[in-house]
C-alpha positions in Angstrom: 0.0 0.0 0.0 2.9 2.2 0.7 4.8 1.4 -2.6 1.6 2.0 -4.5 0.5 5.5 -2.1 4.4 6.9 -2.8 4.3 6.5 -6.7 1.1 9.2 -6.8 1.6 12.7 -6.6 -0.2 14.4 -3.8 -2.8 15.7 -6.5 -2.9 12.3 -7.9 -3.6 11.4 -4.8 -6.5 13.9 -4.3 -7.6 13.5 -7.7 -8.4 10.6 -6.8 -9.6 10.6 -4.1 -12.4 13.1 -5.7 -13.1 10.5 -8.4 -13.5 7.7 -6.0 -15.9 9.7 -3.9 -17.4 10.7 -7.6 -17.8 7.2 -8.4 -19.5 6.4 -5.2 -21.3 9.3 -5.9 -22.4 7.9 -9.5 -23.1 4.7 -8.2 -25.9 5.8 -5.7 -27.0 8.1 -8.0 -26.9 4.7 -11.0 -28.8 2.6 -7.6 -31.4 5.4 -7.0 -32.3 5.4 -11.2 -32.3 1.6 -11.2 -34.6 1.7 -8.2 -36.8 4.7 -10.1 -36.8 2.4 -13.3 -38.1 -0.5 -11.6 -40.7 1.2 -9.6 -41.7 2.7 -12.8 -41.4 -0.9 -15.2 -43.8 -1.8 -11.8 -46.5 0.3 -12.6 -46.2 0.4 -16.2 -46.8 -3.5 -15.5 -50.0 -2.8 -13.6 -50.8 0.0 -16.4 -50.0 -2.3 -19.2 -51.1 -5.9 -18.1 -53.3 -5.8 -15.2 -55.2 -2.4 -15.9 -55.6 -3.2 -19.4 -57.0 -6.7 -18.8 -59.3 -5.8 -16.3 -60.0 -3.1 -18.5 -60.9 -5.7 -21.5 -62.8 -7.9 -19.2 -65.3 -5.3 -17.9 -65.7 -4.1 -21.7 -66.0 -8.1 -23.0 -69.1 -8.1 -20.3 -70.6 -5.0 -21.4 -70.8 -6.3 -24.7 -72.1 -10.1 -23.6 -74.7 -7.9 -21.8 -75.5 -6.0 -24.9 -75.5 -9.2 -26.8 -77.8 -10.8 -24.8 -80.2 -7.8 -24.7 -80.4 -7.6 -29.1 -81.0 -11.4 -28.7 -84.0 -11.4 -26.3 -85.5 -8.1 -28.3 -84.9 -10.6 -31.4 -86.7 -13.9 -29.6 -89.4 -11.2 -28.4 -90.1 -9.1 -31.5 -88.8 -11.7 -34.0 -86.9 -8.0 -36.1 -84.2 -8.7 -38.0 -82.5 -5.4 -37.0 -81.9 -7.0 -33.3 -80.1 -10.1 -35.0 -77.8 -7.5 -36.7 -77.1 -5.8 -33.7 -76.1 -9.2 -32.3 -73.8 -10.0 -35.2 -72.5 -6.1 -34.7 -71.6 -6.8 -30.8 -70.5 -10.2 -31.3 -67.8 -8.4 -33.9 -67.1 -6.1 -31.5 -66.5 -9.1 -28.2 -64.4 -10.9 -31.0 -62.0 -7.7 -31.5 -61.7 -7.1 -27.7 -61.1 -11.0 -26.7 -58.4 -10.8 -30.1 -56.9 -7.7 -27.9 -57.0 -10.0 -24.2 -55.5 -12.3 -25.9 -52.2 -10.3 -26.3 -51.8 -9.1 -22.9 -50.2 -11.6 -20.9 -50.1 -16.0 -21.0 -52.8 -16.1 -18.5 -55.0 -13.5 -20.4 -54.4 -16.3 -23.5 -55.7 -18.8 -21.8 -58.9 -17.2 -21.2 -58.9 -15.6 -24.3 -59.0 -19.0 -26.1 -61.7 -20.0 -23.6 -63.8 -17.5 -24.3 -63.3 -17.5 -28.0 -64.4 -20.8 -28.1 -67.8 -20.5 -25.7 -68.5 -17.0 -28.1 -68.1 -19.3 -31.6 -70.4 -21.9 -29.7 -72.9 -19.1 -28.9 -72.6 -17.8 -32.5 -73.1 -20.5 -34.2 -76.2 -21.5 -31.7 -77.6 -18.0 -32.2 -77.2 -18.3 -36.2 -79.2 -21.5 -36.3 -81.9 -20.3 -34.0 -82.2 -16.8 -35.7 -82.4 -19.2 -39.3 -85.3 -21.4 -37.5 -86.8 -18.0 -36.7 -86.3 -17.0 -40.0 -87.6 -20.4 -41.8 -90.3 -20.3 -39.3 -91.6 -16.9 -40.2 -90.3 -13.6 -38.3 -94.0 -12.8 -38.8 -97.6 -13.7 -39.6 -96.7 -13.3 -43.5 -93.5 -15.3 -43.5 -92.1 -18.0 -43.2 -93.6 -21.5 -42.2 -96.0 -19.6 -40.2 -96.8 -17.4 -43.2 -97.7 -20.5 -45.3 -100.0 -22.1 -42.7 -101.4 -18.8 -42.4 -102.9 -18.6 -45.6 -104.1 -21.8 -46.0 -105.8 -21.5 -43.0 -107.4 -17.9 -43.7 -108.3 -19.7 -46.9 -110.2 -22.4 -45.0 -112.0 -19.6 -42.6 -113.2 -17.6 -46.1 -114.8 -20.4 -46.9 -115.7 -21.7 -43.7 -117.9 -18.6 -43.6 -119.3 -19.9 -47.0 -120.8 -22.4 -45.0 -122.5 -20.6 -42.5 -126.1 -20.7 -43.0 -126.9 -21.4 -39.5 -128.7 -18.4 -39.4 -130.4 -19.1 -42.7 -131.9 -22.4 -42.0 -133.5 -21.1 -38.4 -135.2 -18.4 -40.1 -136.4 -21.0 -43.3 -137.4 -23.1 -40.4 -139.5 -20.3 -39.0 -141.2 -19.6 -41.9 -141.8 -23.4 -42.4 -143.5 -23.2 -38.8 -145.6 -20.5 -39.3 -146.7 -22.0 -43.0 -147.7 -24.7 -41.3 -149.8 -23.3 -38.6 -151.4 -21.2 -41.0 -153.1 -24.1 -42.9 -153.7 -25.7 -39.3 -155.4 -22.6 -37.4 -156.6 -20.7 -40.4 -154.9 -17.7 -38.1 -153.8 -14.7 -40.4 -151.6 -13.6 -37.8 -149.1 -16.4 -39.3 -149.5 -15.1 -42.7 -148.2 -11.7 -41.2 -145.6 -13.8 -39.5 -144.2 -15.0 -42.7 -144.7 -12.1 -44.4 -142.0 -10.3 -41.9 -139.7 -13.0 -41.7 -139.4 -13.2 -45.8 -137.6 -9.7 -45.6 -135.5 -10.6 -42.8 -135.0 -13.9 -44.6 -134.2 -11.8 -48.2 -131.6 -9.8 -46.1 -129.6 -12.5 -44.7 -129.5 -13.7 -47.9 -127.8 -10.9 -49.5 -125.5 -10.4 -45.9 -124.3 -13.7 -46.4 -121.0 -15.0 -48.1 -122.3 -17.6 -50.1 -121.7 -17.4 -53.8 -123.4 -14.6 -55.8 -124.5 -17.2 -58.4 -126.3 -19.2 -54.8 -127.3 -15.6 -53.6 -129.2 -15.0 -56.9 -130.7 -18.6 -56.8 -132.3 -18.3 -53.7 -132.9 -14.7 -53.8 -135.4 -15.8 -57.2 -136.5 -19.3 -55.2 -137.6 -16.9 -52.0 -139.3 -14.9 -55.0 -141.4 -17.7 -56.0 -142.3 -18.7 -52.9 -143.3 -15.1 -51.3 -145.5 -14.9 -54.3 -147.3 -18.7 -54.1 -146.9 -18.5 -50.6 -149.7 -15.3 -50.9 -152.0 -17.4 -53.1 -151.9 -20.2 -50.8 -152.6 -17.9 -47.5 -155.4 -16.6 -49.5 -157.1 -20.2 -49.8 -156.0 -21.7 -47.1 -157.9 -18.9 -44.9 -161.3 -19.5 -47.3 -163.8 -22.2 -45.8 -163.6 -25.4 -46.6 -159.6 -25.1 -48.2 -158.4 -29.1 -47.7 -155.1 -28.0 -50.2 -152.4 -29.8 -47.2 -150.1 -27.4 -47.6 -148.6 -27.7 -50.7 -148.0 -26.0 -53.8 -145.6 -24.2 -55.6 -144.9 -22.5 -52.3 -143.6 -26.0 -51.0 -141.6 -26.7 -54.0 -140.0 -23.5 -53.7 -139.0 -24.1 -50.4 -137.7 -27.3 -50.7 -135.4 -25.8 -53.5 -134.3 -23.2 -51.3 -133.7 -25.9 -48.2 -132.0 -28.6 -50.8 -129.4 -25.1 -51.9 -129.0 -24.3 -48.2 -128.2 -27.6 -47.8 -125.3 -28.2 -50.6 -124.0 -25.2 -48.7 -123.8 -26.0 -45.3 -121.2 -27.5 -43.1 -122.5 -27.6 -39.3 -120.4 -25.4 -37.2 -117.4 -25.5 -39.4 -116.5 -21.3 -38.4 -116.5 -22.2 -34.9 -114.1 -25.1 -35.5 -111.9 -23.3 -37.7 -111.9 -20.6 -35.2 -111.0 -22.7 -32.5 -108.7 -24.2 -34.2 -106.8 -20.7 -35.0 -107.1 -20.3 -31.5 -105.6 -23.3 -30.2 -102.3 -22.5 -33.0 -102.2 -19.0 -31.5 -101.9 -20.7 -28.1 -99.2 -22.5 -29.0 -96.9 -19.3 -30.6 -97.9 -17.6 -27.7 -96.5 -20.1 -25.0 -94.7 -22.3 -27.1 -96.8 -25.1 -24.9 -96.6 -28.6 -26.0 -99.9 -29.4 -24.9 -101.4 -27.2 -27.5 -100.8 -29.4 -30.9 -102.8 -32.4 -30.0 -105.4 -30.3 -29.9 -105.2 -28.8 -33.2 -104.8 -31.9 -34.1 -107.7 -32.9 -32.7 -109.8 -30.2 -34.2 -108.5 -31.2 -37.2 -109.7 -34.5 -37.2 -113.3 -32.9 -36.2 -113.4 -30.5 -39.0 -112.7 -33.0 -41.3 -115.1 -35.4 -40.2 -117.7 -32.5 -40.5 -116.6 -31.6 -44.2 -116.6 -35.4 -44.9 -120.6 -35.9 -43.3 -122.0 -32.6 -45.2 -123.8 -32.5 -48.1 -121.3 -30.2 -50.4 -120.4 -31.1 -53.2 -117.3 -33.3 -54.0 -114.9 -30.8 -55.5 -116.3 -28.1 -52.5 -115.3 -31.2 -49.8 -111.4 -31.8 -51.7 -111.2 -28.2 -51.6 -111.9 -27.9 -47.9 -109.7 -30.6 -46.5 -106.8 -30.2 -48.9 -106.7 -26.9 -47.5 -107.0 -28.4 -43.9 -104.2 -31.1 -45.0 -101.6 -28.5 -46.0 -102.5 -26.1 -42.9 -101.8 -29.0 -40.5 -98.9 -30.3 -42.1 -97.6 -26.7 -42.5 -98.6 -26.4 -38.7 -96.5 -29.6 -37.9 -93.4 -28.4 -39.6 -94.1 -25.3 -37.1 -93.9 -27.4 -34.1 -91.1 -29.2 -35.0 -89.2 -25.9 -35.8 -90.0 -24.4 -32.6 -89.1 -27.5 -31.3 -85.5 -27.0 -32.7 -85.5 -23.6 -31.6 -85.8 -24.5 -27.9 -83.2 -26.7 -28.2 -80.9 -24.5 -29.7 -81.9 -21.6 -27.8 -81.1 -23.9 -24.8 -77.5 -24.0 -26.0 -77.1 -21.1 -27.0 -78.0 -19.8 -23.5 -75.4 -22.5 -21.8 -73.0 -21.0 -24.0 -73.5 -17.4 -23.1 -74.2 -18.7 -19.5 -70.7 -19.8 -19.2 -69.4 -17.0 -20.5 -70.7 -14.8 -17.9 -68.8 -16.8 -15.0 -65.3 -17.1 -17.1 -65.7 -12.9 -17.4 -66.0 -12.3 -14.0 -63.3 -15.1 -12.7 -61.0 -13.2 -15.2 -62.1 -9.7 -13.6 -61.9 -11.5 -10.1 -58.4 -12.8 -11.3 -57.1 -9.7 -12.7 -58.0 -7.8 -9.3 -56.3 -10.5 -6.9 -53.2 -10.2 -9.5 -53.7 -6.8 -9.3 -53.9 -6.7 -5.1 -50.8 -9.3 -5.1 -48.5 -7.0 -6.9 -49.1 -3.3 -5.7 -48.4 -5.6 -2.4 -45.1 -6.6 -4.4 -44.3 -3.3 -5.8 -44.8 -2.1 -2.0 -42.7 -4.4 0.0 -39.9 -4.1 -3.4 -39.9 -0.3 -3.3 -39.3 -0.6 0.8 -36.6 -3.3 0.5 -35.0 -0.8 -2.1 -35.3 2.5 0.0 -33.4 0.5 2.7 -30.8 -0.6 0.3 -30.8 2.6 -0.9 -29.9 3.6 2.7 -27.0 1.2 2.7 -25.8 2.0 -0.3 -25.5 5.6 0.5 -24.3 4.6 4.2 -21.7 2.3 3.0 -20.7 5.1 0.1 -20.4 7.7 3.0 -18.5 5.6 5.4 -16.2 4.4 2.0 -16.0 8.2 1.2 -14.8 9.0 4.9 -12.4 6.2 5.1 -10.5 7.2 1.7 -10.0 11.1 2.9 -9.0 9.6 6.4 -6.4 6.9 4.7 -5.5 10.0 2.1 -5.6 12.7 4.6 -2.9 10.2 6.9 -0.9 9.2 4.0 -0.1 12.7 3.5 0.0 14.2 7.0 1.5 11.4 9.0 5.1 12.0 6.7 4.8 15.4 6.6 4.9 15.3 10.6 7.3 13.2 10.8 9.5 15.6 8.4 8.3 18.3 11.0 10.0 16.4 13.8 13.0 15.5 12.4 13.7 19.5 11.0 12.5 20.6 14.9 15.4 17.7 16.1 18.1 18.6 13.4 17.6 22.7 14.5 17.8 21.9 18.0 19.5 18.3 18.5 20.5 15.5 16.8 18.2 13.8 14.8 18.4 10.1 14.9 15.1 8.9 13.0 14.8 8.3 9.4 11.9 9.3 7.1 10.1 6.0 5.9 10.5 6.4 1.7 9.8 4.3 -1.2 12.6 3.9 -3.5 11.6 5.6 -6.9 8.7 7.0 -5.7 7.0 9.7 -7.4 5.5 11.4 -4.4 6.4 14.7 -3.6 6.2 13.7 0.1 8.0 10.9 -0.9 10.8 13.1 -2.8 10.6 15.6 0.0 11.6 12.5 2.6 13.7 11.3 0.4 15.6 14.7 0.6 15.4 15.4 4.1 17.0 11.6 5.0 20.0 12.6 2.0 20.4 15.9 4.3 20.3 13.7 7.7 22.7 11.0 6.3 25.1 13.7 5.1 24.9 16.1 8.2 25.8 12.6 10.2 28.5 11.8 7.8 30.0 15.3 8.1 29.8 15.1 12.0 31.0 11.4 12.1 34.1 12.1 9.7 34.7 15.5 11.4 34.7 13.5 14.7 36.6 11.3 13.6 39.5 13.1 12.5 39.5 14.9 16.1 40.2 11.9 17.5 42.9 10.7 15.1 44.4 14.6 15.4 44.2 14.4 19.2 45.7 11.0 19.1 48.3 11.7 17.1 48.9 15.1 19.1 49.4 12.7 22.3 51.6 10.7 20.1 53.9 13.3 19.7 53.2 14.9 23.0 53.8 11.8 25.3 57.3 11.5 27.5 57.6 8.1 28.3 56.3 4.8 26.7 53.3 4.3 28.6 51.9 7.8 27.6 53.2 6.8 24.1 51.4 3.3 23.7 48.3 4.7 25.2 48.1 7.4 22.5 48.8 4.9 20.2 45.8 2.6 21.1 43.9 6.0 20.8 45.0 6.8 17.5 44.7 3.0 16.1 40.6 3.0 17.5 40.4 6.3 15.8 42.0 5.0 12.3 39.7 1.7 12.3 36.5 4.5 12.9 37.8 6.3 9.8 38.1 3.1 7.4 34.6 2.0 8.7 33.6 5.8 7.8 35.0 4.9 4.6 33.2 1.9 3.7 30.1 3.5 4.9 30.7 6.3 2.1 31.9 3.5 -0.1 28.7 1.6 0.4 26.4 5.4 -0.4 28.8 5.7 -3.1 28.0 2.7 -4.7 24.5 2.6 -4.1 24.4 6.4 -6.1 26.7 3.8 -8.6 23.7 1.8 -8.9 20.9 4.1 -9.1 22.7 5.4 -11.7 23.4 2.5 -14.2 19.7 1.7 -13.5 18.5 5.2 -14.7 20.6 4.7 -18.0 19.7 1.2 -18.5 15.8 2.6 -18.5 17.1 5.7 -20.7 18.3 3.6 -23.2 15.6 0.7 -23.3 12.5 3.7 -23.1 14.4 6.0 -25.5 14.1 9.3 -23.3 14.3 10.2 -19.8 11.2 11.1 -17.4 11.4 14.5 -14.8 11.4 11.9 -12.3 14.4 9.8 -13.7 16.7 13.3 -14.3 15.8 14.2 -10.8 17.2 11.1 -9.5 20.0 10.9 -11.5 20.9 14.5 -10.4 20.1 13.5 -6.7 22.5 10.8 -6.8 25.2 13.2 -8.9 24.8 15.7 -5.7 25.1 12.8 -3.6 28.5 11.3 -4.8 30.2 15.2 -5.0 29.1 15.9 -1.5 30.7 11.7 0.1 33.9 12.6 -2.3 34.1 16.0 -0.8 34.2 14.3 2.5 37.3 12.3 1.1 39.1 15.6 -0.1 38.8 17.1 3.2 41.0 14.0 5.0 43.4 14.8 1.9 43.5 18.3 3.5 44.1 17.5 6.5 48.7 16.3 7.2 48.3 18.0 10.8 45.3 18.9 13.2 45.2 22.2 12.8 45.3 22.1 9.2 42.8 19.6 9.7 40.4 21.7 12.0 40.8 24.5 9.7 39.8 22.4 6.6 37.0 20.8 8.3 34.7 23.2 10.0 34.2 25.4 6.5 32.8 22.0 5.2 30.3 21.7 8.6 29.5 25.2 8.0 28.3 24.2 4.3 
């Protein structure tokens, strides 16, 4: 940590310290936008998928409700503007469960559900608004349209055949012939006489054939006028005619025509019998066409016992045979309705149920990821919290660790220049060889100062000692003075030759530094501000350990010696 702390400038150092406290700065601020786009993914989630498909569920329903409201309009009213309408919302419910569809895999899944249950209520709907259709959307149309005719045929001439009225009033007149030539009473002539008119009108009311209307209109002509001739005998004395005449003929006649014509209570059947059908398309009540049958059966048991005519009686019961055969193909249509109205409904009725589960679904998806998004977006404000913590503490550490690796030299420099004004330092600066640190280069400095202020002081020492030695040396009067100076001044040669190979050692250690700078020189092809620094240090370095040699040149005796030496402390 030291090697790599020494080889940055101090505004390296700071530099980057800034950019790692930038980085952590960038990488709450990166956390924070990755939390913010998550969030935000989150809710567009619940905008895009949940919203939307709840969305499309509630608008499927409205539609199926709209759907089912045009199709019981077109069962009610039997319109074919309510079965476009269905076929307009069923387009519309396609297009929307198309859209469900590509929202999410779930929304798929019901999707193909549903699809399938709306082609099953389509086609069901289809076939019953075609039985509809085959059947007659109204009293014109249709099945029902055919029947109908045939059967207002049959009740046209049903009324054809309704001289009910006729033959009471033919009877009356009978009656009151006859108890004219029994009582000889005019008051029966005046009978007849007013029910002729009354008989003439009915008549010419009724709907029997003009060519029958003018028949018995001319019979009742005879007869009014022989019936006048023979009231005019019969009330003489002694009139034994017994009733008859051309009167009688005439009336016979006009009973025998009334007769060719008459079908008892064949209206009233055929009435009934339109009433009983209406029954049945009103309730749709399967009790209802046995007894149109029924009816049937009685009305053509009453054509077959009558007295009409041959071509009147095929006439009457074809038409009866093609309005109940028409009338069967009816029921058995409406038959096939029910059935496929009962499908169609289980179709739309499990539609209804798969809508709702998908709405139900959508909002427990819906509740189960806003709790999601919630206990997410608090797991991520607490990271957050850590992450900015932990970037904080990171950020505090770094300036402490930069702050130390910069003061803690700088005070030890402090101390050592307070110990080399005032005493004698004997601590060292801790450096990092090469460094590029200008703490480290200032160190670096101070310890080349120490080491040569010590080697000054050492060899200036030194040579005292050797002067003073050899001053004894020449000083001492007998041989124990001598040999004692002598010890003195060996002790104080061996300190000098250490001193020596103490500078010998520097000097080859400035040797070295050197050859290494010029190796890089030459392999790198130019030389850094760092490298000529160096190389000048050591330069500096080897003049100032060989001007320590030149001052023991300059030094035969010790007063040339102290002269020579304390210029060179002084420097």
């Amino acid at each position: 940590m030291g090697r790599v702390s020494s080889s940055l400038r101090i505004g390296e150092k700071i530099g980057a310290g800034f950019a790692v406290v930038g980085l952590l700065l960038i990488g709450v601020i990166w956390h924070y936008q990755l939390t913010l786009k998550s969030v935000l993914a989150d809710h567009q989630q619940l905008q895009q998928v949940y919203e939307v498909r709840k969305s499309l569920a509630l608008e499927i329903e409205v539609e199926m409700a709209a759907i089912r409201d045009a199709e019981k309009n077109f069962l009610l009213r039997h319109q074919e503007r309510f079965a476009d309408e269905v076929d307009r919302h069923l387009q519309s419910m396609h297009d929307k469960v198309t859209r469900l569809a590509t929202v999410d895999q779930q929304s798929g899944q019901t999707a193909n559900q549903l699809q399938a249950l709306m082609n099953s209520y389509e086609q069901s709907f289809r076939a019953v608004a075609d039985a509809w259709r085959a059947m007659g959307l109204d009293e014109n149309s249709g099945i029902q349209g055919a029947f109908r005719q045939k059967i207002h045929r049959l009740h046209e001439l049903s009324a054809q055949y309704d001289v009910d009225h006729l033959f009471t009033v033919l009877l009356q007149i009978r009656r009151n012939e006859k108890d004219l030539a029994l009582r000889r009473d005019p008051a029966y002539r005046e009978r007849v006489r007013k029910l002729l008119p009354e008989f003439r009108q009915l008549i010419e009311q009724s709907r029997l054939p003009a060519a029958v209307r003018q028949k018995l209109l001319a019979e009742l002509t005879i007869y009014a006028r022989a019936f006048e001739d023979y009231a005019d005998n019969a009330l003489e004395a002694g009139y034994d005619g017994g009733g008859k005449g051309p009167f009688r003929d005439a009336a016979q006649r006009i009973e025998a025509m009334l007769n060719a014509h008459y079908v008892p209570h064949l209206e009233t059947s055929v009435l009934q019998l339109r009433r009983r059908e209406k029954d049945f398309l009103l309730r749709g009540d399967e009790s209802y066409p046995p007894m149109v049958a029924e009816l049937a059966r009685t009305i053509r048991s009453q054509i077959a016992e009558s007295a009409l005519a041959q071509s009147d009686k095929e006439l009457l019961l074809g038409l009866l045979r093609d309005y109940q055969r028409s009338f069967l193909v009816l029921v058995s249509q409406r038959a096939d309705i029910t059935i496929r109205t009962g499908e169609m409904n289980a179709a739309a009725d499990q539609v209804a149920p798969l809508i709702e589960a998908n709405v139900a679904q959508a909002n427990q998806m819906m509740a189960s990821r806003v709790a999601g998004i919630e206990q997410a977006s608090r797991a991520s404000v607490r990271l957050g919290i850590i992450v900015t913590g932990c970037a904080i503490g990171l950020a505090v550490v770094l300036a402490v660790v930069i702050t130390a690796r910069i003061v803690r030299p700088v005070r030890q420099m402090a101390g050592l220049l307070d110990d080399l004004a005032y005493g004698t330092p004997t601590g060292r600066v801790p450096t990092v060889r090469g460094g590029r640190n200008e703490i480290n280069a200032m160190g670096e400095s101070l310890n080349a100062l120490l080491d040569h202020r010590a080697s000054f002081l050492g060899w200036w020492k030194a040579s005292m000692e050797e002067l003073r030695a050899r001053r004894d040396v020449e000083n001492a009067t007998n041989d124990n003075q001598r040999d004692s100076a002598i010890i003195e001044l060996r002790a104080a040669s061996i300190a000098k030759i250490q001193q020596l190979n103490a500078l010998r050692g520097r000097l080859m250690l400035h040797a070295q530094r050197m050859v290494e700078l010029a190796q890089r020189w030459r392999t790198s092809g130019k030389l850094t501000a760092e490298d000529a620094r160096a190389l000048e240090h050591a330069t500096q370095g080897m003049e100032t350990l060989c001007a320590v040699l030149a001052v023991e040149e300059e030094a035969p005796v010790p007063a040339a010696a102290t002269d020579a030496i304390e210029p060179m402390i002084s420097r």
